[in-house]
C-alpha positions as MATLAB code, in Angstrom:
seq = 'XXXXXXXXXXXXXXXXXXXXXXXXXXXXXXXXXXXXXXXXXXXXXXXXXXXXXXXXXXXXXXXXXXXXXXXXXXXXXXXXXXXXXXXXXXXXXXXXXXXXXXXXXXXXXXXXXXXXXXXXXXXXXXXXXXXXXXXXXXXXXXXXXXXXXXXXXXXXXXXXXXXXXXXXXXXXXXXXXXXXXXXXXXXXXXXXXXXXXXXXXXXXXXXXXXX';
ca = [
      -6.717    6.341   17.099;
      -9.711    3.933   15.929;
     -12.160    6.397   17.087;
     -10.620    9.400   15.541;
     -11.160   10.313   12.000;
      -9.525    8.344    9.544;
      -6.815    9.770    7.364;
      -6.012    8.116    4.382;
      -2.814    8.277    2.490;
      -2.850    6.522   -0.919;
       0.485    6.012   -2.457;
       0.648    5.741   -6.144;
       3.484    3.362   -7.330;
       2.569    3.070  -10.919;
       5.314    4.287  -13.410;
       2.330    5.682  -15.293;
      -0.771    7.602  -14.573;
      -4.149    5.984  -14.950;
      -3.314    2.479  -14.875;
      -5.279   -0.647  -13.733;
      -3.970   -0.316  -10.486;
      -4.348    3.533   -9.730;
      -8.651    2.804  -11.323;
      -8.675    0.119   -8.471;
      -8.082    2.222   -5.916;
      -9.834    5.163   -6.959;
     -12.601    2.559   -7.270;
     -12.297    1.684   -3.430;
     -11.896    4.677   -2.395;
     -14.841    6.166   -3.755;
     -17.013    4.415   -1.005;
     -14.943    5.900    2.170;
     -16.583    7.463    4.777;
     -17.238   11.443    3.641;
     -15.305   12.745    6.538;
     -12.543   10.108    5.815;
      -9.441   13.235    4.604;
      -7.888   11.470    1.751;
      -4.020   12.414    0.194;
      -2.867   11.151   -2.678;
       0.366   11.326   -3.738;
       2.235   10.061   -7.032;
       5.826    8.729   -5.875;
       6.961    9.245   -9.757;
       6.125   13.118   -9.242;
       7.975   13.458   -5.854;
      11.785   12.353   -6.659;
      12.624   10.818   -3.923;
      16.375   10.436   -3.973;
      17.693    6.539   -3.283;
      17.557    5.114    0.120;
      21.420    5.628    2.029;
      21.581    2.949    4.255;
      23.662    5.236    7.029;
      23.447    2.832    9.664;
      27.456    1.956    9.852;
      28.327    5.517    9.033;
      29.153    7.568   11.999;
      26.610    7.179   14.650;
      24.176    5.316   12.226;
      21.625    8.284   12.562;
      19.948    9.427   10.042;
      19.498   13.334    9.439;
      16.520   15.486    9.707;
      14.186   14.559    5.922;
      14.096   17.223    3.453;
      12.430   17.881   -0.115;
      10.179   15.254   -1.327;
      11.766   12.311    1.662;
      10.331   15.249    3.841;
       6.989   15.719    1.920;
       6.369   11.401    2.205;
       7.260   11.328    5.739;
       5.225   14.356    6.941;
       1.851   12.861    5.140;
       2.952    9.333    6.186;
       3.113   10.513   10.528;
      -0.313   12.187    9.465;
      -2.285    9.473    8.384;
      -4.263    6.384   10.214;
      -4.458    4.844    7.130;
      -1.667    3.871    4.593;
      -2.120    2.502    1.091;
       0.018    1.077   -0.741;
      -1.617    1.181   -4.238;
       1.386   -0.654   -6.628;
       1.145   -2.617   -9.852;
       2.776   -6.221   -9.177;
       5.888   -5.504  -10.851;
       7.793   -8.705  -11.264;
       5.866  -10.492   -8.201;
       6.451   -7.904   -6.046;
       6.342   -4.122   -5.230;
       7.110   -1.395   -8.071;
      10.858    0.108   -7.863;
       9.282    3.209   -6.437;
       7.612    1.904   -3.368;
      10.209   -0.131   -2.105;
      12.538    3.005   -2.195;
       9.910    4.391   -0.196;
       9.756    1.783    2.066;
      13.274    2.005    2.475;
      12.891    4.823    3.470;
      11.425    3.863    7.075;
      14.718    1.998    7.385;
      16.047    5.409    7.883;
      13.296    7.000    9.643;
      13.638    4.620   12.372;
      16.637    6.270   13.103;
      16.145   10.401   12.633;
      16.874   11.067   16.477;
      13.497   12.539   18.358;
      10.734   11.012   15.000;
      10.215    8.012   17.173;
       8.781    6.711   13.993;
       8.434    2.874   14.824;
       6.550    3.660   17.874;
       4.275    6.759   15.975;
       3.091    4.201   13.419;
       2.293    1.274   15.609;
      -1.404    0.801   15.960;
      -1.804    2.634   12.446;
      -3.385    0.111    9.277;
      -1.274   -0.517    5.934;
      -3.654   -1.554    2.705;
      -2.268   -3.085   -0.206;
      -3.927   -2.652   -3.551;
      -2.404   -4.478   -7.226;
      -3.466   -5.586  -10.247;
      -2.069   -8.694  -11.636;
      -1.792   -9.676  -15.611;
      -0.619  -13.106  -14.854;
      -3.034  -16.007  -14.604;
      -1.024  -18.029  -12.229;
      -1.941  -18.040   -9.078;
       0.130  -16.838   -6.189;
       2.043  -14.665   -8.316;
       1.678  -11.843   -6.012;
       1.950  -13.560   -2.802;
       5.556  -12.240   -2.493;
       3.662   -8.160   -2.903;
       1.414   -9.430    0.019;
       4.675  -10.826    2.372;
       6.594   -7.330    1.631;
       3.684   -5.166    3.124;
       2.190   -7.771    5.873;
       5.458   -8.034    7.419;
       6.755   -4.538    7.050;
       3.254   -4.008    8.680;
       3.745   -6.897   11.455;
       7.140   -5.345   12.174;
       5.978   -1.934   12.445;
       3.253   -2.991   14.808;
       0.355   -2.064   12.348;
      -2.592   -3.253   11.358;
      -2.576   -5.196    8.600;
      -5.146   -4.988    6.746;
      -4.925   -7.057    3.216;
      -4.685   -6.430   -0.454;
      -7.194   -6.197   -3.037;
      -5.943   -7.533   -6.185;
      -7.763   -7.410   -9.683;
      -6.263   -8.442  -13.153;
      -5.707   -6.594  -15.771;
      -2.830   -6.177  -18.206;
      -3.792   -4.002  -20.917;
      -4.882   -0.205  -20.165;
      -8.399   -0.302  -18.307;
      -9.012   -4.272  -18.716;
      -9.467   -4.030  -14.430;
     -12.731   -2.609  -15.460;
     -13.629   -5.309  -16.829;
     -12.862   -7.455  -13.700;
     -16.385   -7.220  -12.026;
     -15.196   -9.370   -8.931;
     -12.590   -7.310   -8.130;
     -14.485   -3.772   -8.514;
     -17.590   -5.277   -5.971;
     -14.683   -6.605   -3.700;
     -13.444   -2.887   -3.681;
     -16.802   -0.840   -2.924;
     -15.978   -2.459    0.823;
     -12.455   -3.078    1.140;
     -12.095   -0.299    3.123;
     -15.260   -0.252    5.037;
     -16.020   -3.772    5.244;
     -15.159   -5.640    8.738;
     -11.116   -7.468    8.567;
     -12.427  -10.369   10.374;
     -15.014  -11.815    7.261;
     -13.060  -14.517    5.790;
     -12.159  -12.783    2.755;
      -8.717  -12.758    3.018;
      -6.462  -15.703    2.675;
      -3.018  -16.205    4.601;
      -1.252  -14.160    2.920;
      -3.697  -11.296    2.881;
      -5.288  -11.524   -0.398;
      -8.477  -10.622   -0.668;
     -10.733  -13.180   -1.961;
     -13.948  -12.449   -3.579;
     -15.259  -16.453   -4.033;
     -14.804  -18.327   -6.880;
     -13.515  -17.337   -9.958;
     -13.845  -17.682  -14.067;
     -10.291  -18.208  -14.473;
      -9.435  -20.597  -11.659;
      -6.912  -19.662   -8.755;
      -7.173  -16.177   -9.227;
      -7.766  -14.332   -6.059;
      -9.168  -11.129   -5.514;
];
């Protein structure tokens, strides 16, 4: 797969359209490769019904996905690249992508998807924007998707975090926007990630944030 085209699938988590963390990732992913596909997809638009857990139920299978669980899990199998682009929504994930997330839960267990074993090798991206000033808030964003990634036996590739708290203040955050013209084409392995896989642009005005 890493000499194949990439495929990227950016997931919008935002409960609203055009919000700090959706002009991030545009703002990234404006400096992909041209012959990089890109899908984006809005998980507000696509009501996806709650996560079953189904796993003492019967034979614990899960049935075949249809509808919009169909539509995310189709364009998820399709992609090398998955981002998760989600505002950090009290210090972690929005509502909507850890429904999503979930949803693997039950994926791993659709008879004949062999879904765990079709993602491994694949790389999961994390983009947020923060509007608190303490730092670490979104650490616990960063553990969700590192060790959903580490479990799935991706690659893990980071997040790229910017502040902003009113409409369009990321703009404003010229770290964060030079950090993101090569997030996705710049090399993992050059030191601008921190443990938890932050993505740290140097130092800062405001100190201890990390971008």
């Amino acid at each position: 797969m890493a000499d194949s085209p990439r495929s990227f699938l950016f997931l919008l988590g935002s409960s609203r359209t055009g919000g700090n963390t959706e002009t991030l990732v545009r703002a990234a992913a404006e400096h992909l490769e041209p012959e990089a596909a890109q899908q984006w997809l809005r998980l507000s638009d696509l009501d996806l019904p709650p996560f079953r857990d189904l796993r003492h139920l019967g034979d614990g299978r899960t049935p075949p996905a249809q509808g919009a669980e169909k539509t995310l899990q189709d364009a998820t199998l399709a992609a090398t690249d998955v981002v998760i682009a989600s505002p950090l929504y009290w210090y972690s994930v929005s509502g909507s992508v850890k429904n999503y997330l979930d949803h693997w839960s039950g994926w791993l267990r659709v008879p004949g998807l062999d879904f765990k074993a079709r993602m491994g090798g694949r790389r999961l991206w994390g983009v947020t924007v923060q509007g608190d000033e303490e730092p670490g808030v979104a650490d616990p964003l960063a553990g969700t998707l590192r060790l959903s990634a580490e479990y799935m036996g991706m690659e893990w590739r980071g997040v790229l975090l910017g502040y902003g708290s009113r409409p369009g203040q990321v703009l404003r955050d010229e770290a964060a926007l030079a950090a993101a013209k090569t997030f996705f084409t710049g090399p993992r392995d050059n030191g601008l990630h921190d443990d938890n896989g932050l993505h740290d642009t140097g130092p800062r005005d405001t100190p201890g944030i990390r971008y």
